[in-house]
LUMPABA-976166 format. One record per residue (C-alpha): residue number from 1; residue in one letter; x, y, z. Coordinates in Angstrom, 1 decimal, decimal comma. Layout:
<atoms>
<atom num="NUM" residu="a" X="X" Y="Y" Z="Z"/>
...
</atoms>
This chain:
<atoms>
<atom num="1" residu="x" X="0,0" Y="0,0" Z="0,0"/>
<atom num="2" residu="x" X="2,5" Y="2,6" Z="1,0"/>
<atom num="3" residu="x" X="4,4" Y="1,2" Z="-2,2"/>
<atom num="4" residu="x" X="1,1" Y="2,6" Z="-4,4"/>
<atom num="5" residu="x" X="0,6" Y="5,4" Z="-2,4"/>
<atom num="6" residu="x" X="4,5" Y="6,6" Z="-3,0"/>
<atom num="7" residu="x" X="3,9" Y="5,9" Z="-7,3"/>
<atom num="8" residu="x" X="0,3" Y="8,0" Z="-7,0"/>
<atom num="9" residu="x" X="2,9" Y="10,8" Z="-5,1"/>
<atom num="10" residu="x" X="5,4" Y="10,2" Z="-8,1"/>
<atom num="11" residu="x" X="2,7" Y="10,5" Z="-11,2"/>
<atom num="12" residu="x" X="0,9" Y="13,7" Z="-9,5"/>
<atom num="13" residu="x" X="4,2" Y="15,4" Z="-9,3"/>
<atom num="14" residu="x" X="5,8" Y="14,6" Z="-12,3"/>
<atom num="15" residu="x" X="2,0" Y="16,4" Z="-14,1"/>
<atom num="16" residu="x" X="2,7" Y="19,3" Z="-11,8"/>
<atom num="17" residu="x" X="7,0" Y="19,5" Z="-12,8"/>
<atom num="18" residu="x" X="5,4" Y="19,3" Z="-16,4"/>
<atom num="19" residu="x" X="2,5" Y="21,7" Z="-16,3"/>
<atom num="20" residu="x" X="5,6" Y="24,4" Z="-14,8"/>
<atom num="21" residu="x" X="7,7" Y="23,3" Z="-17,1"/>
<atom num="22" residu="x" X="5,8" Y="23,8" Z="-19,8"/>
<atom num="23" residu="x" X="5,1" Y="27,3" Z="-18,9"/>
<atom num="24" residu="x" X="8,3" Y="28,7" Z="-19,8"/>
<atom num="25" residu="x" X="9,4" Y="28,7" Z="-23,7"/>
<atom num="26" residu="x" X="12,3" Y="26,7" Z="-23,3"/>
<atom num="27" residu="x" X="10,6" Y="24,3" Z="-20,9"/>
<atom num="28" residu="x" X="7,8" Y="23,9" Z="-23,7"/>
<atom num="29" residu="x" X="10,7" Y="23,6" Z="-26,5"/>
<atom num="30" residu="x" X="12,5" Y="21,1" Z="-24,6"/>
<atom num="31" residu="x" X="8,7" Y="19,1" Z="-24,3"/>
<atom num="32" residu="x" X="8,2" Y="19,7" Z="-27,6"/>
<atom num="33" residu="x" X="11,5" Y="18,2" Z="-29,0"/>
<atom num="34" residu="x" X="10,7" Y="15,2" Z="-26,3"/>
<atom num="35" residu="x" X="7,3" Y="14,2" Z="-27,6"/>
<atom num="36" residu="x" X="9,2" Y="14,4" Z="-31,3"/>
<atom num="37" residu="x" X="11,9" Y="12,0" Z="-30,5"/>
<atom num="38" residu="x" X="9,1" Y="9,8" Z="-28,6"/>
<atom num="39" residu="x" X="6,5" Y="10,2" Z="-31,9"/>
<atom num="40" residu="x" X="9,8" Y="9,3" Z="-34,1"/>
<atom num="41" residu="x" X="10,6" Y="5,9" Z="-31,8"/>
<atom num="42" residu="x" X="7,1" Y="4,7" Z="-31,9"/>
<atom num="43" residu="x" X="6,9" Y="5,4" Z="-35,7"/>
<atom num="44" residu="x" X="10,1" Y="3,6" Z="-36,4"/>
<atom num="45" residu="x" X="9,1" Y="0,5" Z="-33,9"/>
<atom num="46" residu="x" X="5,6" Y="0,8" Z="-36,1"/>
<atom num="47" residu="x" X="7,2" Y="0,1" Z="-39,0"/>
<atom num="48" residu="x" X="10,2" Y="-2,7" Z="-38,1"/>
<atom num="49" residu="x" X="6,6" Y="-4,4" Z="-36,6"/>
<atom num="50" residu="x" X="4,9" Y="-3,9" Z="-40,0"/>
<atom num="51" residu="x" X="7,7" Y="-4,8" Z="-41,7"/>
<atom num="52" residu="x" X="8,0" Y="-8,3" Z="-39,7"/>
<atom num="53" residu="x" X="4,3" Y="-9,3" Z="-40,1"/>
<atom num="54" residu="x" X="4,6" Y="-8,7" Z="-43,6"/>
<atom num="55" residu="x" X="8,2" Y="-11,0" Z="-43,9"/>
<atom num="56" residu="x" X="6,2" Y="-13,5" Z="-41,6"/>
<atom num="57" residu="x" X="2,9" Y="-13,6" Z="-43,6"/>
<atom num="58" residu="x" X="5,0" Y="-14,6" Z="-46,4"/>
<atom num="59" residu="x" X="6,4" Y="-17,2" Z="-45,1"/>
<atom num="60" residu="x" X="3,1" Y="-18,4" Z="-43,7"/>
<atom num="61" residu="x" X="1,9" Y="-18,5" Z="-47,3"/>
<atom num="62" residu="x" X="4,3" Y="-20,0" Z="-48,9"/>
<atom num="63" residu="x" X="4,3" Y="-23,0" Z="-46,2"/>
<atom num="64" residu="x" X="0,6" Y="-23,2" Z="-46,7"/>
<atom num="65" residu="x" X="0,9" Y="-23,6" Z="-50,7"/>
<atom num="66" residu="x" X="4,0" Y="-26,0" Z="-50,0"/>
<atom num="67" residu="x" X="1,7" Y="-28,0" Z="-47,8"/>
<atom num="68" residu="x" X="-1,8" Y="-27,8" Z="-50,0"/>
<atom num="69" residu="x" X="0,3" Y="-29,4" Z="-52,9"/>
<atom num="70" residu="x" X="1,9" Y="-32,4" Z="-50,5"/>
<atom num="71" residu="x" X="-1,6" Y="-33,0" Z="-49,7"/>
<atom num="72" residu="x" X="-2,6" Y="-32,9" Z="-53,7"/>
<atom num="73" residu="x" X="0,7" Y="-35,4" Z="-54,3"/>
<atom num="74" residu="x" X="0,0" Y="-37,8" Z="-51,2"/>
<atom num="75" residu="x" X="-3,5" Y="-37,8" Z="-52,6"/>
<atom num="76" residu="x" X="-2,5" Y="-38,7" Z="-56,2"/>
<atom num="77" residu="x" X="0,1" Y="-41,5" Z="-54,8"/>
<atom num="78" residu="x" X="-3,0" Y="-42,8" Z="-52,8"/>
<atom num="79" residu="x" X="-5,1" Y="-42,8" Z="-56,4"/>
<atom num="80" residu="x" X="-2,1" Y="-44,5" Z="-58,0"/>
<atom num="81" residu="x" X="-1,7" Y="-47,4" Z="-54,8"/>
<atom num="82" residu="x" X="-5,1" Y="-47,7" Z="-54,9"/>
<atom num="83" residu="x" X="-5,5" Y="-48,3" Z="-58,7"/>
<atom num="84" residu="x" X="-2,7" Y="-50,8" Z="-58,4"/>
<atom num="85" residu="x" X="-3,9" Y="-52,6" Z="-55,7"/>
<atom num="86" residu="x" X="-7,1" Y="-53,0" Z="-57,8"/>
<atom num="87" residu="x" X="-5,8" Y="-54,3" Z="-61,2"/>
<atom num="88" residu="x" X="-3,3" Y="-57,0" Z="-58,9"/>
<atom num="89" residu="x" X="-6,6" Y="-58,0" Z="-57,0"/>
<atom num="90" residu="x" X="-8,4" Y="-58,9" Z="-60,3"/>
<atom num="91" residu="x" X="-8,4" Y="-62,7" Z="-61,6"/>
<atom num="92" residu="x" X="-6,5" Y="-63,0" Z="-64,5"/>
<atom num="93" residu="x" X="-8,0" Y="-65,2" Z="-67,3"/>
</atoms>
């Protein structure tokens, strides 16, 4: 509790350091260059993240293709066993 209590202290001050702060033209420059650098980093995590899903949904596609056509081949070997099973079963004349 006094753990929470000593965090709620810490948030409510660091709004009041940055209300002040902000009051002065350098203070709101210095902010200001602060939430640019921070808009910049979120941008450029954005992006590598974008860029990832995009490398991964590849990759996800081509394994499903790879795997729809082992499925198409295991089918057509299963035809082909199948067929040959057959014509060995029959009675020869």
């Amino acid at each position: 509790m006094k753990n929470a209590l000593w965090f709620v202290l810490g948030l409510a001050g660091g709004f009041v350091v940055a209300h002040l702060v902000n009051k002065d033209p350098r203070g709101h420059e210095l902010l200001a260059e602060v939430d640019a650098r921070i808009t910049e980093f979120t941008d450029r995590i954005g992006d590598a993240y974008r860029d990832q899903e995009s490398k991964i949904e590849g990759i996800a596609a081509d394994v499903r293709t790879a795997a729809a056509e082992a499925v198409e081949a295991a089918k057509g070997a299963a035809a082909d066993t199948v067929a040959a099973a057959r014509d060995a079963a029959k009675p020869t004349d």
